[in-house]
N, C-alpha and C positions, 0 to 999 in steps of 0.2 A: 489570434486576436484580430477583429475587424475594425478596421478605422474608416470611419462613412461621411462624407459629403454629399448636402443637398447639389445635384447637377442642373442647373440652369436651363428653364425649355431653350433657349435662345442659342444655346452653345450646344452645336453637334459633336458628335464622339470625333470624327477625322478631326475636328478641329483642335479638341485639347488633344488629341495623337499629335497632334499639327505641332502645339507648342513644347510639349515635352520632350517632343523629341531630339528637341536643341540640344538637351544637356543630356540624355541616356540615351541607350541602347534598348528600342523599344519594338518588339513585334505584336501585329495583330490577329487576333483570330477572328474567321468568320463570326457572323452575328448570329444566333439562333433563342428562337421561342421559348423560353420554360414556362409552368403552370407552378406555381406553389401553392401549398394548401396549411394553411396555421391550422396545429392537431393539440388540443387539449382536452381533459376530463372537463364532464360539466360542472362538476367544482371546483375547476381552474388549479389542480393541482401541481400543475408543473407552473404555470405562474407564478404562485406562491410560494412554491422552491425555488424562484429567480430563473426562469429557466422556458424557452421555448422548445417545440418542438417542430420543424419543417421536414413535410414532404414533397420534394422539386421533380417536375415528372421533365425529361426530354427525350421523347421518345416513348416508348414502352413501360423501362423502367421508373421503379420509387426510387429516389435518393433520400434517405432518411438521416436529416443533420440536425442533433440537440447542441444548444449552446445557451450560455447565458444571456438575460439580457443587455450583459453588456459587450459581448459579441464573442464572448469566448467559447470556443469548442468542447464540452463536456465529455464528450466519447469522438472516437474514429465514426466518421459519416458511413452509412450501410446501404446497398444497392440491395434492391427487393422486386421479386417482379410480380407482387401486388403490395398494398399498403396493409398496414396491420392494425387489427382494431383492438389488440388487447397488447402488452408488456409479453403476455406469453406467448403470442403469436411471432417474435420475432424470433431468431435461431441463437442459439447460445453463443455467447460472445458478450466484450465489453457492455454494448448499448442495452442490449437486453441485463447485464447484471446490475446497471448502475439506475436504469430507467424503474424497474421492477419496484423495489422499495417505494419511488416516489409515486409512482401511480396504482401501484395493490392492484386492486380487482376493476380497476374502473377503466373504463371504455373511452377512448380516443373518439373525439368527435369535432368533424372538420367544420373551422369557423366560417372562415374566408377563404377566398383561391386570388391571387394574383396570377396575371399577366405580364410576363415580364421579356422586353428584348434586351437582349443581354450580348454587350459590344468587351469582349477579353483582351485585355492587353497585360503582355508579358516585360517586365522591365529584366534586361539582362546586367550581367556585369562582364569587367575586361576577360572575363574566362568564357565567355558567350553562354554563363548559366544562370535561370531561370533565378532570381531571388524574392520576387516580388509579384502578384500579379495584381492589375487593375481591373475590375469589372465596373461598365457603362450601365447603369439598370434605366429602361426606360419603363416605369410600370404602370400599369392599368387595372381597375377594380374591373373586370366584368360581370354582366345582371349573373346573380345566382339567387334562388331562395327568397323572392321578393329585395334582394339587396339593388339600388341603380346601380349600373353602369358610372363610371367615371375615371376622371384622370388624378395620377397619383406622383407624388412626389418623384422624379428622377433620382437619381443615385449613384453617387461614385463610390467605388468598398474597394479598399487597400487594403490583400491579403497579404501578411507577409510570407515567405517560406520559412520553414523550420530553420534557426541559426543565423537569419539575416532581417533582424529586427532594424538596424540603422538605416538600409535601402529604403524600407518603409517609410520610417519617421520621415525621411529626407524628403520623399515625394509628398508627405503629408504636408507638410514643412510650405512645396514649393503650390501645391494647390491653395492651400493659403494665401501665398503670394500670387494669384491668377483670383483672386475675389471669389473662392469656391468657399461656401458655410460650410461649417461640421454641422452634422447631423443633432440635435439635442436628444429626440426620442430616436428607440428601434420603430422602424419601418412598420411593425407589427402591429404596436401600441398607438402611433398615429392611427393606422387605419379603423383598429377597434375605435379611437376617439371619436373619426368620423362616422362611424356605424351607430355609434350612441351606448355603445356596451361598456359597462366599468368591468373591469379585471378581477374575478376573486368576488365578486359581487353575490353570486350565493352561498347561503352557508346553510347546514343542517342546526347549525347554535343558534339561540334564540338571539344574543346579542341586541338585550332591551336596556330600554334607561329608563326606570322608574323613578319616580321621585317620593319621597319618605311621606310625604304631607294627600298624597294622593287617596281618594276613596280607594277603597278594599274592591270593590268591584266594577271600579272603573278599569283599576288595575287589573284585573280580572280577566274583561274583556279585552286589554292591551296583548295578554299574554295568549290568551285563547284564540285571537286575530291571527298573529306571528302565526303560530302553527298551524291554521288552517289556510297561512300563504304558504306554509313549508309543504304542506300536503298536498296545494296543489300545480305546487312548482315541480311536484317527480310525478304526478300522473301520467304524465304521458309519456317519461320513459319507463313507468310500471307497465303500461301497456305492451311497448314493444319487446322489454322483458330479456334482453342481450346482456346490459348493465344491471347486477343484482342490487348494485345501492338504491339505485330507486325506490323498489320497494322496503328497502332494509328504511331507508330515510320517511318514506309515506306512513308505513307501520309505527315505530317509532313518535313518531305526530301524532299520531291517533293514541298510543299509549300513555303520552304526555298528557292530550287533552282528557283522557277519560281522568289521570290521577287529579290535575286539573280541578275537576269536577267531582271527584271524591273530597278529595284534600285541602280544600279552599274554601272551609264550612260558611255557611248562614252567609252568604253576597247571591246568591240566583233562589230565587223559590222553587220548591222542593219538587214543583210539575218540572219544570224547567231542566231540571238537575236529573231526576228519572228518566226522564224522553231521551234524554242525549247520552246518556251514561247508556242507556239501552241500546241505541243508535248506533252509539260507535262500539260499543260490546261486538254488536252485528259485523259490523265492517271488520273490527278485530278480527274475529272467530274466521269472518270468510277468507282473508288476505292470508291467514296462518299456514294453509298447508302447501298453498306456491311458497314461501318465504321458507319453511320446515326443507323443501327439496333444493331451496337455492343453497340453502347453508351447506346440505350435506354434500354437493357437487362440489361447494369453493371447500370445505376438508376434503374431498377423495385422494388429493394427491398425497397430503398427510395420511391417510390414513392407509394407503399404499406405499407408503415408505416408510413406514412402524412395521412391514411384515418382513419376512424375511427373503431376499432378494428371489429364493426360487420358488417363491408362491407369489410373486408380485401380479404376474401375466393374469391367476389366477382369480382375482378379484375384478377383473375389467369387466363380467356381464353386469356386476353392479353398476357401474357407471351408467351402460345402457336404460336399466332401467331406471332408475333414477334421470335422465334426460328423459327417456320416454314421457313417465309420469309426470317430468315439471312442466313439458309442451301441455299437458293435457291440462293442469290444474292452473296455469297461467291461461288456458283460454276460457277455464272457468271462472277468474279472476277479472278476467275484459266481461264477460257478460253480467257481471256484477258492478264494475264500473259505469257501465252503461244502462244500467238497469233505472228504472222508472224510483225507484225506492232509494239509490243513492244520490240521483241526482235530487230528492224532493230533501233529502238530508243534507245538502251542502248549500242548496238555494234556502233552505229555513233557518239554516245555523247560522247563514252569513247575515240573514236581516235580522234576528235576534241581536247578533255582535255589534251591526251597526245600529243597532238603537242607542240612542242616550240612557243613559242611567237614570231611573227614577230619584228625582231632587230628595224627597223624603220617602224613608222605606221603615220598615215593620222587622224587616230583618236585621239581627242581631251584627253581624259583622260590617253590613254591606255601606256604613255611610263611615266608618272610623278609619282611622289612617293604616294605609296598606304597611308602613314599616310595622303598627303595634301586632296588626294581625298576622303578616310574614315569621313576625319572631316568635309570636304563642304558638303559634303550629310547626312551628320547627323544634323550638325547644322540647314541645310534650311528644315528636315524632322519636325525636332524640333520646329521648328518656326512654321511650318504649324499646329502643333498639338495645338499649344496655339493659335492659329486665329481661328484655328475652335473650340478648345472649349471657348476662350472667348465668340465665336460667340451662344453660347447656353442658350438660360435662360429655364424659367418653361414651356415657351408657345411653344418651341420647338417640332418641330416631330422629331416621335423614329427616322426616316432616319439620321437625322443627328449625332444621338450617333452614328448611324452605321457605317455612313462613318468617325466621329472621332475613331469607336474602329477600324476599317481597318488602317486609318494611322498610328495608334499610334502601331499596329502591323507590320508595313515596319520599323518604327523606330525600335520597340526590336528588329526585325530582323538582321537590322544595324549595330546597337548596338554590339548585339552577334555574329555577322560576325568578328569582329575588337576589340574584347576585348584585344585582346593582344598588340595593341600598344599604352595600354593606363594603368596606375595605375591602379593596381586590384581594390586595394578598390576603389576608384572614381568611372570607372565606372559602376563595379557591385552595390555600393549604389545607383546609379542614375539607373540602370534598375532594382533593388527591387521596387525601388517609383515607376517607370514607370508600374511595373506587379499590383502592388493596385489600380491605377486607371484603369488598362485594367481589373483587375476580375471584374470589377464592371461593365466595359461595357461591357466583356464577359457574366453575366450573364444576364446582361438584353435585350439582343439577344440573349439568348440560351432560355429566360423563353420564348419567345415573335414565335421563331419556335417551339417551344417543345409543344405552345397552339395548330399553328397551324396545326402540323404535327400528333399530337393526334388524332384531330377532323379527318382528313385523315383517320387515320388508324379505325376509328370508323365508318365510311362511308365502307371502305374497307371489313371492319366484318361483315356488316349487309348483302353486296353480296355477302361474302362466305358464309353466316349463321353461323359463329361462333360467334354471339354478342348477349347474353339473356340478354335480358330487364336489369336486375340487372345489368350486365355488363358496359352496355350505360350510367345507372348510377351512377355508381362507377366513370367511367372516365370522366362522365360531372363532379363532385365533385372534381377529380384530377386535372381539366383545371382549377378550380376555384382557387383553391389553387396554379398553376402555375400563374397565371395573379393579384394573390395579392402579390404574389416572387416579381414578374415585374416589380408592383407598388412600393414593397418597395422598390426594387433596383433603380429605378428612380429616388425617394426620396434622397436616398444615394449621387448620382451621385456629386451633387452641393459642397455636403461636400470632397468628393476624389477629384473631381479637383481643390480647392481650394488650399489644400497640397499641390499637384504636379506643380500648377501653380506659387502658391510662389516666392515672388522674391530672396528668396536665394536657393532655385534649378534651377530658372532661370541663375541664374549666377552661377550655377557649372557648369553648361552645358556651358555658357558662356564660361568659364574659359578653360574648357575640348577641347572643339572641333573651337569654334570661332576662339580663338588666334592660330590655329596649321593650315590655312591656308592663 
């Protein structure tokens, strides 16, 4: 646990050495340089877990210390002789087990670097052992990255040693008594304040607040705005293409906008609605087969440890290929980005959205109030979803879970377009239900491509010659075991829709959206 005091410019380290010394046993260490670097996803994930990440360089080494905001140590600190950009880059052990979960697949990206001269003082006791240490921070922002140069709070940090919490408190106790403030923020958080950055500040959620009384296509455009700041708040890490959220978050915005645009009848004229539904059809389609190689890289290691430990080796040229192919189809994804045709789609789309809404329109929904139109479209998506899964028994083809998991995805869509004019809890328990029965039909079209999309790339390997015999089968053995996924998610299927079908979720929905038009 770190206990922190602002340190005064005026007051040099010899000098509080000077006075505490009165009353303890206090030795000093040389003073020396560190560099820290604050490491977070760019969705602030470890933020939002309470939770910083530092890298202290002195010297050659990384010193990698996670702790909480409020200065407590979450793992044993780790020496690294470079910094690591992902959770699986570090080496097995504590930090890597407990870090992993919070950060998934996403990529460490360093905010800031401090400067810091750093004056050690060791408080001893009558045993001449170390119980307590003081660190003197004197620290400095320097220019990085367009950030100025400047001066930063100083810092006193009482670490105590394991077992000698009272040494602690006591020194805390007497800096107190020398006019030294406690700290109110971590050191980290001031500095972001003065950078001008909020914490957890983006999100892939739309996290809108609509108001009930609002046009239908005012609302409209409220919603279709968001997303096309979510899209292009990860272009540019879609470009570089290390972090697969990126594009997983870019894509997704474009999926939204198009249902958006399907699903949000009679508020845009029907040129309007065609152009852009075509538009991002386009960017859709292109974006798919970079995002198709990112997924199947973040399964390989799953999908290597489904086989049986002495064919494991045996599956690695896949890997290769699959990196080969996603360098190539992510640079065909930048020449798309940058291409003349998507920028004339995002400079068009945004002055469309920034238009005002026409005072009087012709069209059917676009002047009435967004709650009446939110609820008729949800209620009649709703009903379609229980016709067609009613409509399903055992003898059914996969096509029609298909087309049940597509619609029941316009619905979450819906849904999550319009939460805010509706009871949180309501209708967020009613789209938790509605995501258990969509994993279930998500997975049994993810198992059902993922067979045939293998066999593809199995085909594909043997005309490059990268696919030895072992190879071919290892991956027949990994289809097999995709296609008993399949089966048992199939199986499942009867029992999720049954829950979801229910007649008292029937009538929440009921309740929710029927009666509000």
């Amino acid at each position: 646990m770190r206990i922190e005091f602002i340190f005064p410019d005026k007051l040099r380290p010899e000098d509080l050495q000077s006075t505490l010394q009165d009353d303890n046993r206090i030795i000093a260490e040389p003073p020396r340089t560190i560099y820290r670097t604050y490491l977070d996803s760019f969705d602030w994930r470890l933020y939002l877990d309470g939770s910083l990440l530092e890298d202290s360089r002195d010297g050659n080494s990384h010193i990698l210390v996670w702790r909480s905001l409020q200065g407590k140590d979450r793992s044993p600190r780790l020496t690294l002789n470079t910094a690591p950009r992902f959770a699986r880059d570090l080496p097995q052990g504590p930090l890597r087990e407990q870090l992993e979960p919070v950060l998934e697949m996403r990529e460490l990206t360093p905010r800031f670097r401090i400067r810091s001269r750093v004056t050690g003082l060791r408080l001893l006791n009558r045993d001449e052992k170390t119980v307590a240490w003081l660190k003197i921070e004197e620290n400095t922002l320097p220019r990085q990255r367009g950030i100025r140069s400047g001066k930063l709070d100083n810092r006193v940090v009482i670490i105590p040693v394991r077992g000698f919490t009272k040494p602690a408190k006591a020194m805390a106790k007497r800096l107190q008594q020398q006019g030294l403030i406690p700290a109110e923020t971590n050191l980290m958080l001031s500095v972001l304040a003065r950078l001008g950055e909020k914490p957890g500040s983006y999100s892939s959620k739309l996290n809108l607040k609509l108001e009930p009384a609002m046009r239908a296509d005012e609302a409209s455009k409220v919603i279709l705005h968001r997303l096309l700041d979510i899209m292009l708040q990860n272009e540019a890490g879609t470009r570089k293409a290390a972090d697969t959220e990126f594009l997983h978050d870019f894509r997704v915005a474009i999926r939204r906008t198009r249902s958006a645009l399907s699903q949000i009848k009679a508020v845009f004229p029907a040129r309007i609605i065609d152009r852009y539904k075509r538009e991002f059809a386009w960017l859709g389609q292109m974006s798919s087969p970079s995002r198709d190689l990112d997924v199947y890289l973040l399964k390989f290691d799953d999908y290597r440890d489904s086989l049986p430990v002495a064919v494991r080796p045996d599956i690695e040229p896949l890997r290769s290929f699959l990196i080969r192919h996603q360098k190539a189809e992510n640079k065909a994804l930048v020449k798309v980005i940058d291409s003349a045709r998507y920028a004339r789609l995002i400079r068009n789309w945004r002055t469309f959205l920034d238009q005002p809404v026409n005072e009087r329109s012709t069209l059917k929904n676009a002047g009435r109030p967004v709650s009446e139109v939110a609820s008729q479209r949800i209620w009649r998506v709703f009903r379609r979803v229980i016709q067609e899964g009613d409509a399903i028994t055992v003898d059914s083809p996969a096509d029609d879970l298909h087309e049940l998991r597509k619609t029941c995805k316009k619905l979450r869509y819906l849904m999550e377009f319009f939460t805010s004019l509706y009871p949180s809890g309501n209708i967020k328990g009613l789209i938790q239900k509605l995501k258990i029965l969509q994993d279930n039909l998500g997975d049994f079209q993810d198992y059902e491509v993922q067979v045939s999309t293998l066999k593809n790339f199995s085909h594909e390997m043997v005309t490059e010659g990268t696919a030895p015999p072992d190879t071919l089968l290892a991956m027949g053995m990994l289809i097999d075991g995709l296609e008993r996924r399949q089966h048992q998610a199939r199986e499942e299927f009867a029992g999720r829709y049954a829950v979801f079908s229910q007649q008292k979720n029937q009538q929440q929905f009921r309740k929710l959206f029927a009666s509000n038009h």
